[in-house]
C-alpha atoms as a printed R data frame, in Angstrom:
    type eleno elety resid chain resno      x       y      z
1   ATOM     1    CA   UNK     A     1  7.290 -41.600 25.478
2   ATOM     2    CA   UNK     A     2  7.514 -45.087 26.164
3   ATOM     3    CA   UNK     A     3  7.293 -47.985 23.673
4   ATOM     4    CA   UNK     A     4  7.362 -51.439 24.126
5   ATOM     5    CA   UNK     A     5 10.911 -53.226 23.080
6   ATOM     6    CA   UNK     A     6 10.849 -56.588 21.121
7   ATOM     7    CA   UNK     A     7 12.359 -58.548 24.055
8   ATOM     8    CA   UNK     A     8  8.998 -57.166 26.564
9   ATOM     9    CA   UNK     A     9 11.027 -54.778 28.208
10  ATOM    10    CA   UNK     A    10  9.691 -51.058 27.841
11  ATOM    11    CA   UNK     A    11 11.948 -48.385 26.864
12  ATOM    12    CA   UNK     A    12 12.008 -44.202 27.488
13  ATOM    13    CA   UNK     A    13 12.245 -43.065 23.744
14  ATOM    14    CA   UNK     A    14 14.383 -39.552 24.249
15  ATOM    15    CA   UNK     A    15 14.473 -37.553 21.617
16  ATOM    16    CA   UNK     A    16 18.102 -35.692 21.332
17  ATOM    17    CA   UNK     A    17 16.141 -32.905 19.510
18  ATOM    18    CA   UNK     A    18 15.045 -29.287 21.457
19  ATOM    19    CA   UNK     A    19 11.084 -29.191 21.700
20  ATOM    20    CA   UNK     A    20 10.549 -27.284 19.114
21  ATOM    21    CA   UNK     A    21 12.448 -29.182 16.389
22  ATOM    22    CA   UNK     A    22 11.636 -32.947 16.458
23  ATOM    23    CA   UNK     A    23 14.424 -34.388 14.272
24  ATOM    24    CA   UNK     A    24 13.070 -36.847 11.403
25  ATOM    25    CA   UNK     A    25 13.297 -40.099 13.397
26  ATOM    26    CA   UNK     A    26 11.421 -38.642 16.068
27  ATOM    27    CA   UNK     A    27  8.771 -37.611 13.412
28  ATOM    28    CA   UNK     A    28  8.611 -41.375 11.796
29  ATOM    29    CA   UNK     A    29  8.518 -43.138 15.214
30  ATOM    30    CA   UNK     A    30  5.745 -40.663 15.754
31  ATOM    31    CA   UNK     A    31  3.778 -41.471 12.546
32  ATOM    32    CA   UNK     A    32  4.573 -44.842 12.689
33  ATOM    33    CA   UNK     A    33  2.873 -45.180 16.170
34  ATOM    34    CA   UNK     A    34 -0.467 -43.469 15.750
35  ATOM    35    CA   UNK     A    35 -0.287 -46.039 12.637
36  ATOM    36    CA   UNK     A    36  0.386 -49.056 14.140
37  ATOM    37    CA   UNK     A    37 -0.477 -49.266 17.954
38  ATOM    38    CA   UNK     A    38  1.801 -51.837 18.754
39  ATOM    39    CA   UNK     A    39  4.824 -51.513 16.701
40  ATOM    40    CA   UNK     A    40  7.636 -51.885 18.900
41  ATOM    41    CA   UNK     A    41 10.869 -49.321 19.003
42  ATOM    42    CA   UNK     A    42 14.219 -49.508 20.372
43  ATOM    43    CA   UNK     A    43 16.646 -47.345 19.877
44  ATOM    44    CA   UNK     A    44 19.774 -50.173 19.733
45  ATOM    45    CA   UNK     A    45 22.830 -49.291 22.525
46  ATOM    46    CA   UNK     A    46 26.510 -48.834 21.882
47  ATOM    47    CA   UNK     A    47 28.588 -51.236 23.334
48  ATOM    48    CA   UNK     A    48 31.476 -51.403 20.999
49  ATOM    49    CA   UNK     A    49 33.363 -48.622 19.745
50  ATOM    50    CA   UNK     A    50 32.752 -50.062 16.705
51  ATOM    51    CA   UNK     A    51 29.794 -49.657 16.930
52  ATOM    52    CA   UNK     A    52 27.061 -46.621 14.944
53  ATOM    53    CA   UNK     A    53 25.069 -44.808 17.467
54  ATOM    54    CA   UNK     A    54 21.669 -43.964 15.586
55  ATOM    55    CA   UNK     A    55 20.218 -47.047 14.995
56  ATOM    56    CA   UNK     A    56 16.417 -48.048 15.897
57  ATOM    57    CA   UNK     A    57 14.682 -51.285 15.835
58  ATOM    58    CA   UNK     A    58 11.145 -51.114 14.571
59  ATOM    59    CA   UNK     A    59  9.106 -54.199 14.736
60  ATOM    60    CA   UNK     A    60  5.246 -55.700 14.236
61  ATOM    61    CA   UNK     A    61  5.421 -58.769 16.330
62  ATOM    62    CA   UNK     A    62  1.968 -59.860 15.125
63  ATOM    63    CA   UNK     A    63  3.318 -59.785 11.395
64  ATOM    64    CA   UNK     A    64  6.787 -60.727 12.595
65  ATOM    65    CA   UNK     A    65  8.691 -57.911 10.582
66  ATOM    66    CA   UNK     A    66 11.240 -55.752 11.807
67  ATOM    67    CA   UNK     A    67 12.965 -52.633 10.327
68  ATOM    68    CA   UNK     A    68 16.783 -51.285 11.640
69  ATOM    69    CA   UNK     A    69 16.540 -47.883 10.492
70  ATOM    70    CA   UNK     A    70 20.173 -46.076 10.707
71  ATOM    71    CA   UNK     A    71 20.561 -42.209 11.479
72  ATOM    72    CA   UNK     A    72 23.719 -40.708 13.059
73  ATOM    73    CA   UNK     A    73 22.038 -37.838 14.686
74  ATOM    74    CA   UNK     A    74 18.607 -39.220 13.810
75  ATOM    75    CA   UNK     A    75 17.887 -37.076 10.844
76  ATOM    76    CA   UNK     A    76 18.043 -38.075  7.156
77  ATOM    77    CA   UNK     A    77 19.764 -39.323  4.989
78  ATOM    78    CA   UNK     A    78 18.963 -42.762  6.619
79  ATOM    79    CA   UNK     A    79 19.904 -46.308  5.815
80  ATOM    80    CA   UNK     A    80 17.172 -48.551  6.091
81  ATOM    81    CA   UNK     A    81 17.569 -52.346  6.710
82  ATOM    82    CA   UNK     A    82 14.826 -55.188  6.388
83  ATOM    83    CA   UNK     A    83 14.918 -57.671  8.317
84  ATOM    84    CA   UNK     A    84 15.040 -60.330  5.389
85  ATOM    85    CA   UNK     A    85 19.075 -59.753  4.795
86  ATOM    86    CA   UNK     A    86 17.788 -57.602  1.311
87  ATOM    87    CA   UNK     A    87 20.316 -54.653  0.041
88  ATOM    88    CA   UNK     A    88 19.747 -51.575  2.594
89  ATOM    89    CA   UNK     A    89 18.150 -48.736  1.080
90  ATOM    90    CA   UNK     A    90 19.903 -45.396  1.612
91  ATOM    91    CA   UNK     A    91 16.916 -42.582  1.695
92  ATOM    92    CA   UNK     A    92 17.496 -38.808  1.228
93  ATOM    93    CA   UNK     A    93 14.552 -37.405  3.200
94  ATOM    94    CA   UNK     A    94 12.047 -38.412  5.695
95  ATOM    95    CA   UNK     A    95  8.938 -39.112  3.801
96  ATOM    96    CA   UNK     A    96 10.565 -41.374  1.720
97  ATOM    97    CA   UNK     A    97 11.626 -43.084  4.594
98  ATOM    98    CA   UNK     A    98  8.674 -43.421  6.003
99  ATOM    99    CA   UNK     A    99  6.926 -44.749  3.000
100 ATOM   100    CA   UNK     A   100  9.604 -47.701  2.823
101 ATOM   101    CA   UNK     A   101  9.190 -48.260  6.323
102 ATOM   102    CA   UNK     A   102  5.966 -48.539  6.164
103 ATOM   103    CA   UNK     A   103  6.267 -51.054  3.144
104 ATOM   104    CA   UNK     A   104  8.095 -52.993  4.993
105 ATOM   105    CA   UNK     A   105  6.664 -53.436  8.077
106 ATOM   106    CA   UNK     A   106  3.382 -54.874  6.111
C-alpha cells in the first residue's frame, strides 16, 4: 500500500505482520484511510541508535493536524502523541487508539 508522506514523497507502507494477522497499527492505518482519503502516513526511520523503531506519522494536511503514534512491534499498548506538545496518552488496546486518533486528527 502506498500513502502519501507529509513532505509529498510517497511511501510503501509494509506491514511486518504474516497475511493473515495484520498487527493493530496495520488495522488503524487501515481504518483510518477508508476514513479519511487523504490522511498522510509515514512510518518515521531510525537513524540513531537512540532512536524507537515503531513510530508513525499520521497527518490531515487540510486540517493541519498530525498524530506520532508509537508501537515497538506495531501492536498495542501504544503511546500516542499530538502534535500540540499535550501529555502523550499511553493506550492499552487498539480501539481505544483509534478513537483518540481519530479525535485528534479532527
Amino acid at each position: 500500500m502506498l500513502a502519501l508522506g507529509v513532505d509529498g514523497v510517497f511511501y510503501e507502507f509494509v506491514s511486518h505482520s504474516p497475511p493473515m494477522m495484520p498487527c493493530d497499527i496495520d488495522q488503524i492505518i487501515e481504518q483510518l484511510t477508508a476514513e479519511f482519503p487523504h490522511i498522510h502516513v509515514r512510518r518515521l526511520p531510525v537513524l540513531q541508535p537512540t532512536d524507537e523503531p515503531g513510530q508513525w506519522l499520521l497527518a490531515l494536511a487540510d486540517r493541519g493536524t498530525q498524530v506520532q503514534i508509537e508501537a515497538h512491534d506495531g501492536n498495542a499498548p501504544f503511546v500516542i502523541k499530538p502534535d500540540l506538545g499535550a501529555a502523550p496518552f499511553r493506550v492499552p488496546g487498539m480501539p481505544h487508539a483509534l478513537a483518540i486518533v481519530r479525535k485528534l486528527l479532527l
